[in-house]
C-alpha positions as CSV (number, residue, x, y, z in Angstrom):
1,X,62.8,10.2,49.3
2,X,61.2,7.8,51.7
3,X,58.7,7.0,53.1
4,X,55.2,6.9,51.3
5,X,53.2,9.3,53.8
6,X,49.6,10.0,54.4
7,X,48.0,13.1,56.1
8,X,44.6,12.3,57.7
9,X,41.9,15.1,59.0
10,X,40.2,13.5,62.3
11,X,39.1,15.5,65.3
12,X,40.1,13.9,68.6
13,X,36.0,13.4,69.0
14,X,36.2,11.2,65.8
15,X,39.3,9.2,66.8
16,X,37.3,8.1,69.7
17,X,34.2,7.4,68.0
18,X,35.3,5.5,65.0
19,X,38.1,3.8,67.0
20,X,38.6,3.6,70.3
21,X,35.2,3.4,71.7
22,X,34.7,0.4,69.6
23,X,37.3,-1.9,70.7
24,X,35.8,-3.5,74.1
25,X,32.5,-4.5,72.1
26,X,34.7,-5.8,69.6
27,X,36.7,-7.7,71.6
28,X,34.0,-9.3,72.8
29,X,32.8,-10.2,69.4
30,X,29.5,-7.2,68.9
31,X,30.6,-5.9,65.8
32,X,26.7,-3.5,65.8
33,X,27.6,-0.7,67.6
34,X,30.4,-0.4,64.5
35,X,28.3,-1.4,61.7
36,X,26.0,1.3,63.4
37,X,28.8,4.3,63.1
38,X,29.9,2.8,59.1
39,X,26.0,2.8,57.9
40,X,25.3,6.0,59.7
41,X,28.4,7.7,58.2
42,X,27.1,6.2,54.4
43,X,29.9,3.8,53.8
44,X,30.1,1.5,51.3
45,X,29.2,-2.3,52.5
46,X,32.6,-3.4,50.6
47,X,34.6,-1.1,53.3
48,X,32.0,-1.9,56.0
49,X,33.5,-5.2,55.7
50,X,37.4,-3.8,55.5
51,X,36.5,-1.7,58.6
52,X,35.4,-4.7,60.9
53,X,38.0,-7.2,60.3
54,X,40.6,-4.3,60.8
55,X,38.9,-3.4,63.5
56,X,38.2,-7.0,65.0
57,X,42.4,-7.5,64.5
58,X,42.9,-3.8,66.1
59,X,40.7,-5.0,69.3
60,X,42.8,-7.9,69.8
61,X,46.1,-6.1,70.3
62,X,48.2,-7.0,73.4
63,X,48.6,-3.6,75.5
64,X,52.8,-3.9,74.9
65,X,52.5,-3.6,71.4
66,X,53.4,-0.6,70.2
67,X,51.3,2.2,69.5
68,X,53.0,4.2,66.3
69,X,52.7,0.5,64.5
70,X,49.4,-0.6,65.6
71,X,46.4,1.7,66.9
72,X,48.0,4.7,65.4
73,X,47.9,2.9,61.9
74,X,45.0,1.5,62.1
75,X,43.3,4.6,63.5
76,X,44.8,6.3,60.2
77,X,43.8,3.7,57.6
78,X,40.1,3.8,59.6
79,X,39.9,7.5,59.1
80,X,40.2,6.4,55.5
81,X,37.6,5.2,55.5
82,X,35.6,7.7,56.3
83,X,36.9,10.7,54.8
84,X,39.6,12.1,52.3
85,X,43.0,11.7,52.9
86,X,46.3,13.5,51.3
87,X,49.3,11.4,50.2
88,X,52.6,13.0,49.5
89,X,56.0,11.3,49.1
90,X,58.8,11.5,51.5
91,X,57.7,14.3,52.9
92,X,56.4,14.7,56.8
93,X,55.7,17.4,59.7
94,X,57.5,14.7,61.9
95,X,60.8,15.3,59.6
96,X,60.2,18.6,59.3
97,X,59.9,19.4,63.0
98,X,63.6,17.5,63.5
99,X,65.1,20.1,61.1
100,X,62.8,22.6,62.2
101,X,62.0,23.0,66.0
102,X,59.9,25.7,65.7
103,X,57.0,23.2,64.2
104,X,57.0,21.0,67.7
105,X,54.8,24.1,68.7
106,X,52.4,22.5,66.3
107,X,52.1,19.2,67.6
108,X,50.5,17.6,70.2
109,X,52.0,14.8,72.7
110,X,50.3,11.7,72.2
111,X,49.9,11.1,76.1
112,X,47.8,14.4,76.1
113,X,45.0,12.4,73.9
114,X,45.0,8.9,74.4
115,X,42.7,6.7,76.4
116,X,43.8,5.0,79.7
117,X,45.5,1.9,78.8
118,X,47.2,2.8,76.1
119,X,50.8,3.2,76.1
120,X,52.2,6.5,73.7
121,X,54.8,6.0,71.5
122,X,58.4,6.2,73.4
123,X,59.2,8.6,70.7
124,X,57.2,11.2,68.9
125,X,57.0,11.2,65.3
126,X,57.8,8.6,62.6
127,X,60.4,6.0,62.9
128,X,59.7,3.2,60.4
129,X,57.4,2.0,58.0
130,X,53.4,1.1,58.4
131,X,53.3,3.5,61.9
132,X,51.3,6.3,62.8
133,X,53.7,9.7,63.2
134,X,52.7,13.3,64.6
135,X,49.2,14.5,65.7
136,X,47.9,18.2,65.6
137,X,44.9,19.2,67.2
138,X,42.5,21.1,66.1
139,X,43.6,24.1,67.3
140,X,47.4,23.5,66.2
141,X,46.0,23.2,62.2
142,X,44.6,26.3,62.8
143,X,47.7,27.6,64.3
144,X,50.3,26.8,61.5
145,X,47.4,27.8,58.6
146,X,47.2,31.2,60.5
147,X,51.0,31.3,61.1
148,X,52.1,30.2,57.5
149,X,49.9,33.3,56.4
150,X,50.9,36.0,58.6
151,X,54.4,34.9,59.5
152,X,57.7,35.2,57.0
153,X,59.7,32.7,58.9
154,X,57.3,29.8,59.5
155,X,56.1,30.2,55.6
156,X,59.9,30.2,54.5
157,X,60.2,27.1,56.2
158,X,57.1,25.0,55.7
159,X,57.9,26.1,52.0
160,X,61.7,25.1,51.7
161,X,61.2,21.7,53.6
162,X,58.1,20.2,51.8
163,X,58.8,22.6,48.3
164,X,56.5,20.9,45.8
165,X,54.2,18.6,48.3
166,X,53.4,21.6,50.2
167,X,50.6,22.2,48.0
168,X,48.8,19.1,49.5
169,X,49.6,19.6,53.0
170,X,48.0,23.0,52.5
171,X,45.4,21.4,51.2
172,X,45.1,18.8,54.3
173,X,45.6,21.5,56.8
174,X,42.6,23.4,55.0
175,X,40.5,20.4,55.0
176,X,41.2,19.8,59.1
177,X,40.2,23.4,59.7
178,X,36.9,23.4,57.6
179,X,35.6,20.6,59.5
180,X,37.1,21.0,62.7
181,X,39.3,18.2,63.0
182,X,43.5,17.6,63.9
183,X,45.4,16.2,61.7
184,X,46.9,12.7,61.6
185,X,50.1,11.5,60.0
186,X,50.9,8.0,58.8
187,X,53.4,6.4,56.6
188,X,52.5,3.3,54.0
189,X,48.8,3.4,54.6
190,X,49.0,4.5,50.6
191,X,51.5,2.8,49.0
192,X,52.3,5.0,45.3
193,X,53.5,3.3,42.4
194,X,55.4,6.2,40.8
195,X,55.5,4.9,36.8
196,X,52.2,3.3,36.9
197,X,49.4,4.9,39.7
198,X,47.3,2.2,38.4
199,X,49.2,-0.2,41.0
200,X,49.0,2.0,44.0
201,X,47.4,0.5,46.9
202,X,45.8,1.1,50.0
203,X,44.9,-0.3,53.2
204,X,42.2,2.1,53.4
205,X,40.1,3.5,50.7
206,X,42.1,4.7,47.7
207,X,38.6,6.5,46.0
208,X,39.1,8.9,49.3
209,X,42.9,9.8,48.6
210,X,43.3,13.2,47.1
211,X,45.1,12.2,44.0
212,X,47.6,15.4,43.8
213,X,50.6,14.1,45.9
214,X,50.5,11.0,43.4
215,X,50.8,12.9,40.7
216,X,53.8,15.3,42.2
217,X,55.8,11.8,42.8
218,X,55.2,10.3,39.1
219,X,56.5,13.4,37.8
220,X,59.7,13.5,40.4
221,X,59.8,9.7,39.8
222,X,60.0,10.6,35.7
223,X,62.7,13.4,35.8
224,X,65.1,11.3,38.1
225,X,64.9,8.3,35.7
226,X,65.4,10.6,32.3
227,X,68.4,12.5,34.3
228,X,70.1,8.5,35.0
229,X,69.2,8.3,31.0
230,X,71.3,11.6,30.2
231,X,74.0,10.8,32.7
232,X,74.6,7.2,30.9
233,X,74.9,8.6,27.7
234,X,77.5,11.0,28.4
């Protein structure tokens, strides 16, 4: 099944705010204007604390690193953060868009949205672990929400590729349209521990990860390993 993925509601607006804007004070070494946005936003001092050192790293980054494995993760685990993220196993709208073109509709070029200087990714979507995948903007959640409703082939689709996690990327999607915001994938920025949740971890903050896609994956995670039972008993 993959890769441990993570879908994260942030508006472009927010991306800039909680990220980017705050990388040339950072770099040279005013860490207010971000304590400012973390106390404003009610966060807790613990990920205050998280937030600037990842951000203090993040602001050191040479500009030929590349994007999907550094500011699009961090940006991700910031969002974190800030506000609730969905987890699902193995499951991603960058996959899905390979076996179904139709959803590249849905998704937004990184070059379209990212700040002079940085470099996009060479290739759109996920490619390896701890790396930021797709983007869709605000309008493009609203898009596929409005779509998967009202049209047979994109449901059909969205439901045979992420079957049981679709539930949660519903739930994501509807979360991003509520509040106005795109929606960010990631991979490993939650990282599950199928027969015991208690030894998931994050790089963000776990208490803001939607808890359903965990429980989907300890359940999948269960049946395979009492199916090898069967199957060595026979």
């Amino acid at each position: 099944m993959g890769y441990d993925i993570t879908f994260h509601p942030i508006s472009e607006a927010q991306i800039d705010a909680w990220y980017f804007s705050l990388l040339d004070s950072l770099a040279k070494g005013d860490t207010s204007r971000l304590e400012a946005v973390a106390e404003d936003a009610g966060m807790d001092p613990f990920y205050i604390n998280k937030y600037r050192d990842l951000m203090k790293y993040a602001a050191g980054t040479p500009p030929s690193e590349r994007f999907e494995t550094t500011h699009g993760f961090y940006m991700a685990v910031v969002q974190g953060f800030f506000r609730k993220h969905y987890y699902v196993r193995g499951t991603a709208v960058s996959f899905m868009a390979e076996e179904y073109p139709m959803m590249e509709r849905y998704i937004t070029p990184w070059k379209d949205i990212l700040p002079e200087g940085i470099l996009p990714p060479a290739q759109q979507g996920i490619v390896e672990n701890y790396s930021a995948g797709v983007y869709l903007s605000a309008e493009q959640v609203k898009e596929l929400l409005s779509d998967y409703e009202g049209n047979k082939e994109v449901r059909e689709a969205v439901d045979d590729y992420f079957m049981e996690n679709g539930a949660v990327l519903l739930k994501a999607l509807r979360d991003a349209a509520e509040n106005g915001a795109g929606l960010l994938e990631a991979t490993d920025v939650v990282e599950v521990e199928p027969l015991d949740l208690k030894k998931t971890t994050s790089y963000s903050d776990l208490n803001q990860c939607d808890p359903e896609g965990a429980f989907i994956y300890q359940k999948v995670a269960r049946a395979q390993i009492s199916e090898f039972m069967k199957s060595k008993k026979s």
